[in-house]
MDTraj code that builds the backbone (N, CA, C; nanometers):
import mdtraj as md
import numpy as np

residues = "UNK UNK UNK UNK UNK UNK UNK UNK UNK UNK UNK UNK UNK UNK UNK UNK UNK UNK UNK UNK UNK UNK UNK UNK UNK UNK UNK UNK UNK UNK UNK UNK UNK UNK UNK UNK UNK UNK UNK UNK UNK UNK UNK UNK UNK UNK UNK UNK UNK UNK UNK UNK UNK UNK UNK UNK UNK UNK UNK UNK UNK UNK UNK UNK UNK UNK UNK UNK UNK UNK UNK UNK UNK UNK UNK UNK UNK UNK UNK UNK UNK UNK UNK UNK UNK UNK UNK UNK UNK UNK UNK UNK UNK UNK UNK UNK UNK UNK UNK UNK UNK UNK UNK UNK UNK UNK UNK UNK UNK UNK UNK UNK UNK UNK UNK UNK UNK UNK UNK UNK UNK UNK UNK UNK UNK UNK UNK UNK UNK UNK UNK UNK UNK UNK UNK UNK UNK UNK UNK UNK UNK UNK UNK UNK UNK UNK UNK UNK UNK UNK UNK UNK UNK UNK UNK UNK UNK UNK UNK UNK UNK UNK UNK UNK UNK UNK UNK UNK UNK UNK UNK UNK UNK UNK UNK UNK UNK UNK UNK UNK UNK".split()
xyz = np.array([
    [5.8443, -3.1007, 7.4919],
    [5.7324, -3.0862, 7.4089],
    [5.7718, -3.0449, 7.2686],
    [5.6863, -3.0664, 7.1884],
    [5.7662, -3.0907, 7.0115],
    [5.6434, -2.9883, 6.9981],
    [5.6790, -2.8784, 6.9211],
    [5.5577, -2.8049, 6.8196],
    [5.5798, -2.8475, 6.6871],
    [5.4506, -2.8126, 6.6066],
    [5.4396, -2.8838, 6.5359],
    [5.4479, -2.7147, 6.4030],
    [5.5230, -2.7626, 6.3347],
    [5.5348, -2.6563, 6.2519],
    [5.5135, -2.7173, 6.0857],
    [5.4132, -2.6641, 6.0326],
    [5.3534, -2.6871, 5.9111],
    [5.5031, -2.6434, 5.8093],
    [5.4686, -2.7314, 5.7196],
    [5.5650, -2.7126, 5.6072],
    [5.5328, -2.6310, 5.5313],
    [5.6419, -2.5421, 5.4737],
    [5.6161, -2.4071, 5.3772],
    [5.6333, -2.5173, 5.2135],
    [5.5257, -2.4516, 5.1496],
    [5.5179, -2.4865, 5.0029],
    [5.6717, -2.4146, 4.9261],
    [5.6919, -2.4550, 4.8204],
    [5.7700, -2.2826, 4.7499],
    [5.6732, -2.2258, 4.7111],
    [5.5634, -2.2139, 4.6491],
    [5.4579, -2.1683, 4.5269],
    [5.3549, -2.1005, 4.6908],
    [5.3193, -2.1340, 4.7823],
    [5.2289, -2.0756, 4.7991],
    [5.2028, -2.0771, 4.9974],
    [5.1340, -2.0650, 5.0613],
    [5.1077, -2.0857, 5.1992],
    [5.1595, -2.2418, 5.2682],
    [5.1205, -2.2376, 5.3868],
    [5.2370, -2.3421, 5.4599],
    [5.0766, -2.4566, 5.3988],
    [5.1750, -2.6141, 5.4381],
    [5.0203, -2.6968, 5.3654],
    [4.8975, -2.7455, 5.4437],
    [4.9797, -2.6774, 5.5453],
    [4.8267, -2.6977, 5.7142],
    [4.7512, -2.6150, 5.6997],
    [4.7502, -2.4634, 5.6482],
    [4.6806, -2.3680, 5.6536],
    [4.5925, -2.3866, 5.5623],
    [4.4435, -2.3082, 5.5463],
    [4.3941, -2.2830, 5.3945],
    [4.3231, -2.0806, 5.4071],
    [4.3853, -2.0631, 5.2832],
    [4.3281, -1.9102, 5.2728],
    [4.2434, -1.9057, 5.2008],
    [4.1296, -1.8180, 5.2777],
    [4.0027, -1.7663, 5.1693],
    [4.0037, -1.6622, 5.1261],
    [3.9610, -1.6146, 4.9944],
    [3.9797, -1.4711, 4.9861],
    [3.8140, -1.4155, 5.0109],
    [3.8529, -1.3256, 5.0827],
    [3.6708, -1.2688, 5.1261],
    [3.6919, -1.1010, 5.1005],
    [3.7554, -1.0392, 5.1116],
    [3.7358, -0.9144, 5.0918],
    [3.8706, -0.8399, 5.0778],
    [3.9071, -0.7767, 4.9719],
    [4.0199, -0.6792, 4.9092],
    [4.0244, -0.5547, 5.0607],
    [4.1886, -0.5327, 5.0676],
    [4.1968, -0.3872, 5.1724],
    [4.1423, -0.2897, 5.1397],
    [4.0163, -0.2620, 5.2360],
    [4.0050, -0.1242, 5.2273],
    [3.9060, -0.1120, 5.1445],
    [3.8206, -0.2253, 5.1093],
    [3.7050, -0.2206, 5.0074],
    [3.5947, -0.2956, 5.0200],
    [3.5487, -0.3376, 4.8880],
    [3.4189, -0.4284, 4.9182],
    [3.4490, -0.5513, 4.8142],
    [3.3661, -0.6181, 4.8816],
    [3.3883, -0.7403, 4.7495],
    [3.3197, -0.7345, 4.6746],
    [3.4105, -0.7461, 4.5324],
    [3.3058, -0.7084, 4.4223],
    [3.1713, -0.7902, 4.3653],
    [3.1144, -0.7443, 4.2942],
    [2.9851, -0.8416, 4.3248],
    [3.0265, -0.8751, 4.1668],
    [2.9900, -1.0207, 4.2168],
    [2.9997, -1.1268, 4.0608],
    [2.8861, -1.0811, 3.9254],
    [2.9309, -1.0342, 3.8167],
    [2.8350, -1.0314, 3.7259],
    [2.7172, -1.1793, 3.6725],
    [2.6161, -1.1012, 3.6855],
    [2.5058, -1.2528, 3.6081],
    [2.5496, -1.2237, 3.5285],
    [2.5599, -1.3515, 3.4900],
    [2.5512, -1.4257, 3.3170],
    [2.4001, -1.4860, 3.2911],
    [2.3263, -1.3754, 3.1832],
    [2.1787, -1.4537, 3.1797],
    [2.1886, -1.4895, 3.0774],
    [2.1073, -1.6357, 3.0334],
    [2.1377, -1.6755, 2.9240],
    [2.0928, -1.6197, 2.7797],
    [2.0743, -1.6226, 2.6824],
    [2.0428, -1.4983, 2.5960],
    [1.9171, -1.5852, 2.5303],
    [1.8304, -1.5156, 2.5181],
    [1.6679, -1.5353, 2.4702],
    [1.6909, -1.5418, 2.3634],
    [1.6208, -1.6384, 2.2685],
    [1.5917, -1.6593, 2.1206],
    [1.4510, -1.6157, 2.0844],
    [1.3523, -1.5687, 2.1722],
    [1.2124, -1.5599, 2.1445],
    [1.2141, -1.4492, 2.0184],
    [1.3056, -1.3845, 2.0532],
    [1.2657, -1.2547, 1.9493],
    [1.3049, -1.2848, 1.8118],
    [1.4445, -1.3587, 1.8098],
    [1.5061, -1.4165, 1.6632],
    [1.3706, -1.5208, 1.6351],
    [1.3372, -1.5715, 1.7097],
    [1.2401, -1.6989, 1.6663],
    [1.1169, -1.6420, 1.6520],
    [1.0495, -1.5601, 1.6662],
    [0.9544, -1.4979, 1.6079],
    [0.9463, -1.4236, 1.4839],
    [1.0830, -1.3101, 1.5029],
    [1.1332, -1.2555, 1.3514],
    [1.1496, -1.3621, 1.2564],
    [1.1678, -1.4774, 1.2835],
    [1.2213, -1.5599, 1.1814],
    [1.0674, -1.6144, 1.1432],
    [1.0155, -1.6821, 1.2097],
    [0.8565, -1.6715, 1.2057],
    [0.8014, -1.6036, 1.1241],
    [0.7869, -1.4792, 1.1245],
    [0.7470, -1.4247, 1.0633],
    [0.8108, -1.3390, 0.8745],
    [0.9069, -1.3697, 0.9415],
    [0.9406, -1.3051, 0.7475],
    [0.9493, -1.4638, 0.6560],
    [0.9198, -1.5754, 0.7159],
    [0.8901, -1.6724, 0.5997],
    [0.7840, -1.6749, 0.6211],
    [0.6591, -1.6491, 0.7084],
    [0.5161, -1.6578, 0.6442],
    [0.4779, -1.5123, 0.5533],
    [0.5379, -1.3713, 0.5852],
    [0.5457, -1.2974, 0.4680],
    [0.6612, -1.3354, 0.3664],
    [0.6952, -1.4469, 0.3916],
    [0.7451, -1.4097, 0.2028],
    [0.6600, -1.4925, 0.1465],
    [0.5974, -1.6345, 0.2264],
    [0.5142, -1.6742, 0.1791],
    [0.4001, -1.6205, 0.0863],
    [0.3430, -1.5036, 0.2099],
    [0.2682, -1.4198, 0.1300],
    [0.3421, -1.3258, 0.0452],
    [0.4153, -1.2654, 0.0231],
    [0.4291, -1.1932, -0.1152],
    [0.4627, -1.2898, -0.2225],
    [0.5238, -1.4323, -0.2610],
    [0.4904, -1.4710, -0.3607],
    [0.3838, -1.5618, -0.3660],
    [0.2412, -1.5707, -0.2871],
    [0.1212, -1.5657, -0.2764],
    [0.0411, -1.4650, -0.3823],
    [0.1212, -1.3164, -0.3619],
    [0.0809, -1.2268, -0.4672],
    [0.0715, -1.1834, -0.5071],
    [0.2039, -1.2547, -0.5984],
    [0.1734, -1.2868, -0.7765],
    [0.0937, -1.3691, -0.8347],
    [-0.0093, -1.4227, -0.7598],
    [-0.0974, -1.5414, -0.8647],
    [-0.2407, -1.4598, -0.7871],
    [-0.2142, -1.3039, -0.7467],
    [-0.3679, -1.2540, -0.6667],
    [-0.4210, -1.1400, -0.8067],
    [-0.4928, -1.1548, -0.8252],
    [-0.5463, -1.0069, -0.9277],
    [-0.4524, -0.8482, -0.8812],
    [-0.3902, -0.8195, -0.9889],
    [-0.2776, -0.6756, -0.9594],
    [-0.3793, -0.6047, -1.0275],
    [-0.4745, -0.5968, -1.1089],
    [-0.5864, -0.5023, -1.1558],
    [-0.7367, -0.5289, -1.1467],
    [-0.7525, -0.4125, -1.1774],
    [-0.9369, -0.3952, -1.1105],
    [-1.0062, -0.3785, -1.2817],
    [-0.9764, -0.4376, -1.3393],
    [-0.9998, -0.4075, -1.4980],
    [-1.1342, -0.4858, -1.4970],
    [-1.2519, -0.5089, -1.4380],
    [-1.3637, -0.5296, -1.4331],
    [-1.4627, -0.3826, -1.4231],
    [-1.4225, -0.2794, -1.3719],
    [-1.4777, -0.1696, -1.3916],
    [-1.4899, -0.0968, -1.5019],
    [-1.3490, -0.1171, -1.5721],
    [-1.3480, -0.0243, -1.7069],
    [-1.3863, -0.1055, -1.8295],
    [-1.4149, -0.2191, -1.8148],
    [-1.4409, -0.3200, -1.9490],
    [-1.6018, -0.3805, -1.8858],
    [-1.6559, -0.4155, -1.7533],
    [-1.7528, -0.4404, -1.7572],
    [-1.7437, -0.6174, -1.7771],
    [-1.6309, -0.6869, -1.7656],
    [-1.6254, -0.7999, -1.8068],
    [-1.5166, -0.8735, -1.6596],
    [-1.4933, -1.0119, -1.6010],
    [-1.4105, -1.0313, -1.4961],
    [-1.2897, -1.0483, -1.5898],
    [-1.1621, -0.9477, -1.5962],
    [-1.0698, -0.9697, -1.6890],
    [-0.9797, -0.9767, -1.5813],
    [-0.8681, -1.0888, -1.5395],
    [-0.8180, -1.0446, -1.4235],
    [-0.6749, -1.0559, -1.4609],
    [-0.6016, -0.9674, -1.3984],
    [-0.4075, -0.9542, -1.4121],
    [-0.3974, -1.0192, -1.3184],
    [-0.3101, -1.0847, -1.3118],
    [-0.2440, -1.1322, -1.2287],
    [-0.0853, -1.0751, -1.2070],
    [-0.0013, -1.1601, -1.1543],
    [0.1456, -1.0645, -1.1302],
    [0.2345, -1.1359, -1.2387],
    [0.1608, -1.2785, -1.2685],
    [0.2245, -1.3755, -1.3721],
    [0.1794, -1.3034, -1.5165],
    [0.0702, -1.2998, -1.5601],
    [0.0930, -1.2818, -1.6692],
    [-0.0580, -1.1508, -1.6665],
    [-0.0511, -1.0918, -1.7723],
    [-0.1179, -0.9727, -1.8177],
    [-0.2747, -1.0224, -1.9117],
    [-0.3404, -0.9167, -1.9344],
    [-0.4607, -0.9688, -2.0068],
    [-0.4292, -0.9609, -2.1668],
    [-0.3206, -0.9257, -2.1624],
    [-0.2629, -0.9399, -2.3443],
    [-0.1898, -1.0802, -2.3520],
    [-0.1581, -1.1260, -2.2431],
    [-0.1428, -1.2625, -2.2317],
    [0.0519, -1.2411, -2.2345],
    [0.1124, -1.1346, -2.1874],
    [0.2362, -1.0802, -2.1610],
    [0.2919, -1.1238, -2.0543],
    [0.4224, -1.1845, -1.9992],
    [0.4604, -1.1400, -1.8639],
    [0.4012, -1.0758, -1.7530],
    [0.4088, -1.0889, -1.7061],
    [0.3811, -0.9701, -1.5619],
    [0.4924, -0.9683, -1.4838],
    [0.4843, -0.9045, -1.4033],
    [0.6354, -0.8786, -1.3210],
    [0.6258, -0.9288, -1.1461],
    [0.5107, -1.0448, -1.1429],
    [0.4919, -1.1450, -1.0704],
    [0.6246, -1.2236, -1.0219],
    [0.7418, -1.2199, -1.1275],
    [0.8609, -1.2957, -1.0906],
    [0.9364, -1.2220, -0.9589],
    [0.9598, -1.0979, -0.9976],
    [0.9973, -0.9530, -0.8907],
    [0.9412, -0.9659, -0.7051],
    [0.7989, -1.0288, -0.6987],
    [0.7669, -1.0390, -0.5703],
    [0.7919, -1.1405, -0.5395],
    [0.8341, -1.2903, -0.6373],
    [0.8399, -1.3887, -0.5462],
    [0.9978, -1.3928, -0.5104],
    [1.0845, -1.3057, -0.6023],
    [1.2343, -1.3278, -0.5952],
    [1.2642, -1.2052, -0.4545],
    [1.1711, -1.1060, -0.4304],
    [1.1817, -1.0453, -0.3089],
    [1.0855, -1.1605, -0.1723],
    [0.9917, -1.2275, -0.1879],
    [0.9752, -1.3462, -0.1280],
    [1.0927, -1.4153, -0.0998],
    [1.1595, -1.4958, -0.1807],
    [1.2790, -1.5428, -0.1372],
    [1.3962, -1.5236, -0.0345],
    [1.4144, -1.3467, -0.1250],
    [1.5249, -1.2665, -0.0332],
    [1.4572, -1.2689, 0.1408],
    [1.3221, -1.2351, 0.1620],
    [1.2857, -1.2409, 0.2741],
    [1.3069, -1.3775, 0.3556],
    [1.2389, -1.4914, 0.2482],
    [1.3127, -1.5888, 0.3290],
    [1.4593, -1.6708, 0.3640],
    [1.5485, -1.6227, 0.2786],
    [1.6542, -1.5951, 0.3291],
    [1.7099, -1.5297, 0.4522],
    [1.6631, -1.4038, 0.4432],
    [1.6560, -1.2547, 0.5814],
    [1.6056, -1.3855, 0.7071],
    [1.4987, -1.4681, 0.7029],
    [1.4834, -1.5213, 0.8244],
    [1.5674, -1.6600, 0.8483],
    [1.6335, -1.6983, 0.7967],
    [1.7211, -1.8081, 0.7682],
    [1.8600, -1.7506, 0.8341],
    [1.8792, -1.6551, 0.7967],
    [2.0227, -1.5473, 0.8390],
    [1.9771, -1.5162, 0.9829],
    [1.8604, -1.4711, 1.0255],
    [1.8239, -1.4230, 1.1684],
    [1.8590, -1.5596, 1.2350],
    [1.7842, -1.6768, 1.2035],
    [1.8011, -1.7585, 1.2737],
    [1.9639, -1.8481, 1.2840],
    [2.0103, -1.8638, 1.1293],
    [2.1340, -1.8685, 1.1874],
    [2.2755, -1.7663, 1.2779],
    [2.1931, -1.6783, 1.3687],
    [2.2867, -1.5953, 1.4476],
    [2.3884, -1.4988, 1.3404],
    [2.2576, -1.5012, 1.2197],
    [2.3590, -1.4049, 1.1551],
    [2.2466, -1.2762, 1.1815],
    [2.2113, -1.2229, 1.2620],
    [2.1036, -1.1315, 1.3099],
    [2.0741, -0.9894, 1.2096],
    [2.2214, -0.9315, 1.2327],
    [2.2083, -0.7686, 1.1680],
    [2.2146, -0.8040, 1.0475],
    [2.2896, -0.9049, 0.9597],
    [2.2330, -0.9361, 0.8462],
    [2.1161, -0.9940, 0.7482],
    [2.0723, -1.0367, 0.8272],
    [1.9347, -1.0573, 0.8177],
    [1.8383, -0.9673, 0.8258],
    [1.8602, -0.8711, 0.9669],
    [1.7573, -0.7677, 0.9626],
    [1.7923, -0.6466, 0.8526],
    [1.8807, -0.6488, 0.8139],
    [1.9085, -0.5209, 0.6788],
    [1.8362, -0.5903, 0.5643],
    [1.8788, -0.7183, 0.5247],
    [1.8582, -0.7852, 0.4036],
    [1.6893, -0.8149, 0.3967],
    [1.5827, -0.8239, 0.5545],
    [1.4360, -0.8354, 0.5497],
    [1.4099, -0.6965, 0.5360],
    [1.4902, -0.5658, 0.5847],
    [1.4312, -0.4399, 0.5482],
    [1.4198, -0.4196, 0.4047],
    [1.5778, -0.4483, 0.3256],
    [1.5707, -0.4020, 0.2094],
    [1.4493, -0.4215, 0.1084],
    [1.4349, -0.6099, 0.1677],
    [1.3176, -0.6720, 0.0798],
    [1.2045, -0.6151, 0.1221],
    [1.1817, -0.5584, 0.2187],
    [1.0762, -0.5049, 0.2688],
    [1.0058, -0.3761, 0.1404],
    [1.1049, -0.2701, 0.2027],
    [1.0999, -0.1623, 0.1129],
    [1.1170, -0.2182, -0.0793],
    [1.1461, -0.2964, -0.0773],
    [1.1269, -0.3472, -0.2250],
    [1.0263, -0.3621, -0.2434],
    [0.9481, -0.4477, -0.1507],
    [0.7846, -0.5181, -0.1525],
    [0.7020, -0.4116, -0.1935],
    [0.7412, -0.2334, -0.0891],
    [0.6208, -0.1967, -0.0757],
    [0.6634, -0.0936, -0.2485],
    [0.8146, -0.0606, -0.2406],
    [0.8174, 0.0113, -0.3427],
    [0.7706, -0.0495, -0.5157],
    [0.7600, -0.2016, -0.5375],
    [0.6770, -0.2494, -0.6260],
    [0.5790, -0.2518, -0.6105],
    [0.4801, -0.2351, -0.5191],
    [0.3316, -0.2056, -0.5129],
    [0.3266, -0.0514, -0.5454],
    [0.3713, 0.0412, -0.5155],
    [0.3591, 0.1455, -0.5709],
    [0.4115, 0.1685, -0.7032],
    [0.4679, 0.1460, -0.7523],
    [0.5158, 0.1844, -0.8882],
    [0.4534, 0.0975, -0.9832],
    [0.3704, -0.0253, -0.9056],
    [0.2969, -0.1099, -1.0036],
    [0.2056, -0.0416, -1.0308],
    [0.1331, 0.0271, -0.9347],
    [0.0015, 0.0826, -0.9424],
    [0.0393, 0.2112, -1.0027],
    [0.1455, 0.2722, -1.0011],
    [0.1212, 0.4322, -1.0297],
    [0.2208, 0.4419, -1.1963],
    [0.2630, 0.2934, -1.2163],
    [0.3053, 0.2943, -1.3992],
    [0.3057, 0.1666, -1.3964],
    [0.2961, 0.1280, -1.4129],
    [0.2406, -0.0411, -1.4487],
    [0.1060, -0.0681, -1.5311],
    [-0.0005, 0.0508, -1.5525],
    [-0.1285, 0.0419, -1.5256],
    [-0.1428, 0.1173, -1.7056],
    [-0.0061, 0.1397, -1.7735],
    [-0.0263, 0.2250, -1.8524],
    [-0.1634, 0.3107, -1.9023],
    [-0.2186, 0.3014, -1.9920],
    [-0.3405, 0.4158, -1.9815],
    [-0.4993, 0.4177, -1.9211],
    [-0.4548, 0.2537, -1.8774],
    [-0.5827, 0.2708, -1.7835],
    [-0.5796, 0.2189, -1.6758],
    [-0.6438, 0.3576, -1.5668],
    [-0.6180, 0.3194, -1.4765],
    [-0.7456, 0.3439, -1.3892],
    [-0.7008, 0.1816, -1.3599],
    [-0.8280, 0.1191, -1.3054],
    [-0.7622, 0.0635, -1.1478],
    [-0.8527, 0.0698, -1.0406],
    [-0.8105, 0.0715, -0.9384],
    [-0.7473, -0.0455, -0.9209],
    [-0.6168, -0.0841, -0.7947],
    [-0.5451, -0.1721, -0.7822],
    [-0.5743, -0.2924, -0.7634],
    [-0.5807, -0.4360, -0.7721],
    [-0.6366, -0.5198, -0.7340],
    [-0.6146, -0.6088, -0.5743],
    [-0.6316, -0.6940, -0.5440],
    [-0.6116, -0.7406, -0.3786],
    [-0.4054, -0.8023, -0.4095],
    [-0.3705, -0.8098, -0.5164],
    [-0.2195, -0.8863, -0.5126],
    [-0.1590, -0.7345, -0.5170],
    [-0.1829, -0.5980, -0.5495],
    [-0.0756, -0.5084, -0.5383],
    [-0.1012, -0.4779, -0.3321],
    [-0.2030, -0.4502, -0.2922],
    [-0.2282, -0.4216, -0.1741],
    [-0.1697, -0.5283, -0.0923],
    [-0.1884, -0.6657, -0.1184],
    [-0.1661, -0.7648, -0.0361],
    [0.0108, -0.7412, -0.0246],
    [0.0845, -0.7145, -0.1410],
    [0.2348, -0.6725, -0.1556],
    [0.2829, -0.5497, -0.0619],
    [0.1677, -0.4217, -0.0699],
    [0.2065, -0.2888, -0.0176],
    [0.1868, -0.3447, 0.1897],
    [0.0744, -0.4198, 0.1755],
    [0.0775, -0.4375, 0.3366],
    [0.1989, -0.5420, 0.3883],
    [0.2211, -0.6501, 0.2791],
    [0.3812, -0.7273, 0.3287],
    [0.5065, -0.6546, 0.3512],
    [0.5212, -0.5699, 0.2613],
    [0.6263, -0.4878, 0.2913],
    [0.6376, -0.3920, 0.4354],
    [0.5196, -0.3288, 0.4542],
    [0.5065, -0.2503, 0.5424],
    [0.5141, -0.3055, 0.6758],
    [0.3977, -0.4399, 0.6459],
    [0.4582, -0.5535, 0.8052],
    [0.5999, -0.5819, 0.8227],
    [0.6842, -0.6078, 0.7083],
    [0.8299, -0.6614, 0.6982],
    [0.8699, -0.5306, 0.8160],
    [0.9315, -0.4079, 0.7693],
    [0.9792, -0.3176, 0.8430],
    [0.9019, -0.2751, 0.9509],
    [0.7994, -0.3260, 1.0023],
    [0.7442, -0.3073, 1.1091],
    [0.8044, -0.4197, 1.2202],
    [0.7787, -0.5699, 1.1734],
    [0.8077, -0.6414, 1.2244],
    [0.9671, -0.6607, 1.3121],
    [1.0444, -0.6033, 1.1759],
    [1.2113, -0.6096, 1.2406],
    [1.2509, -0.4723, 1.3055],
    [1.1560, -0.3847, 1.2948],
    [1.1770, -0.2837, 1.3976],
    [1.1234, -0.2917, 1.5238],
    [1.0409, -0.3626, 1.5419],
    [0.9421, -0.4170, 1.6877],
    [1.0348, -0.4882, 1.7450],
    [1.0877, -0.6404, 1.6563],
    [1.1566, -0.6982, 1.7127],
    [1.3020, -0.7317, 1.7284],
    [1.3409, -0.5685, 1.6761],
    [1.5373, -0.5615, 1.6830],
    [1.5610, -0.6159, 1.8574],
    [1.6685, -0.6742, 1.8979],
    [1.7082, -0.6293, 1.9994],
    [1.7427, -0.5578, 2.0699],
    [1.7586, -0.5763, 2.2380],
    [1.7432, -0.4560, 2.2632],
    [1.8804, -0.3877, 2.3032],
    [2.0151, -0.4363, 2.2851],
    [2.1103, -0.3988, 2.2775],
    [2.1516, -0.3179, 2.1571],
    [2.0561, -0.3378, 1.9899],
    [2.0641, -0.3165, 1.8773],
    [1.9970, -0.1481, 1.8789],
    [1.9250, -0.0908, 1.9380],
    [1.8283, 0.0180, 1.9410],
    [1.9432, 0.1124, 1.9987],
    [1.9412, 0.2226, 1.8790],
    [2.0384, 0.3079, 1.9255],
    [1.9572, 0.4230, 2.0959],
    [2.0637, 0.4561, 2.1571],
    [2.0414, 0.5243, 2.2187],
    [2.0629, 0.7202, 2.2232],
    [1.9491, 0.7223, 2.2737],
    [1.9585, 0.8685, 2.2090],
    [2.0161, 0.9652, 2.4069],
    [2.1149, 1.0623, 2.3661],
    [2.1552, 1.1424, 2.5121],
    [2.0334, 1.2789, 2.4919],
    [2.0288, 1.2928, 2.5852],
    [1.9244, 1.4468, 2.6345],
    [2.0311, 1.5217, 2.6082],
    [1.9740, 1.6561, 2.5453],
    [2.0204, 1.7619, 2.5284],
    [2.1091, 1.8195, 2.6320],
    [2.2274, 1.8538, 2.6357],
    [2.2702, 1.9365, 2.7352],
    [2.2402, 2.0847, 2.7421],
    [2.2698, 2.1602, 2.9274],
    [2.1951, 2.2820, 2.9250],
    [2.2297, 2.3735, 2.8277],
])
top = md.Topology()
chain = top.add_chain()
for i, resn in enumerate(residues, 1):
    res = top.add_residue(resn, chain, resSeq=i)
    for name in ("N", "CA", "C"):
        top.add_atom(name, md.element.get_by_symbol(name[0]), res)
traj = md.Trajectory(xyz[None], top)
């Protein structure tokens, strides 16, 4: 009678056999990590949204920045473009922070994320800090209440940093440890 004896590889087990690996000595088998695929909803909404606010902030510069119908009694209206002396206005300032915003969502969406979300904050806080300083020196000696283009600016800004703080990711949100005893 002839047995039959499997041939040894050099590199590895004889070539009749096959080995599975099922479980390490003395342990468990480790469990395979998911790989989930990574969500765009949140970049695609942030992005969404800081080009329809930049839309709106250079929207307004062509909105009334003064209420100069109260103190003259006449519809005299500022705009962000030009003044009732027929001057500049500083209308250029919200649409060039318009821009920067839509840039900020251009950067989110091209997976350039944290740069984007710094560069929509900054413009953010620009937005709201030219609505305030429009209204509180801009207005030189008369001051007549703000019109719907400084407010419409102070609420874009404020949505801006609302928006990219709602929708940072959630790996991006620092974590805070509890006090020890």
């Amino acid at each position: 009678m002839e047995t039959h004896r499997p041939e040894r590889t050099p590199t590895g087990p004889p070539s009749g056999l096959e080995f599975h690996r099922t479980m390490p000595l003395g342990g468990s088998t480790p469990v395979p990590e998911e790989v989930r695929p990574r969500s765009d909803h949140r970049d695609l909404l942030l992005t969404a949204s800081l080009l329809v606010l930049s839309v709106v902030a250079g929207a307004a510069s062509l909105m009334s920045w003064r209420d100069w119908g109260r103190q003259f009694g006449a519809p005299i209206v500022e705009t962000g473009w030009e003044r009732p002396d027929g001057s500049l206005g500083r209308g250029w300032i919200a649409v060039l922070l318009g821009v920067l915003l839509a840039t900020a969502g251009v950067l989110v969406a091209a997976e350039r994320g944290r740069a984007g979300r710094v560069l929509a904050v900054l413009s953010g806080l620009g937005l709201s800090a030219l609505a305030v300083s429009e209204w509180g020196l801009g207005a030189g000696r008369a001051r007549t209440g703000p019109g719907w283009g400084i407010w419409v600016l102070l609420v874009a800004g404020v949505l801006v940093v609302v928006v990219v703080g709602a929708l940072a990711p959630a790996e991006a949100t620092p974590r805070r440890s509890a006090p020890g005893p």
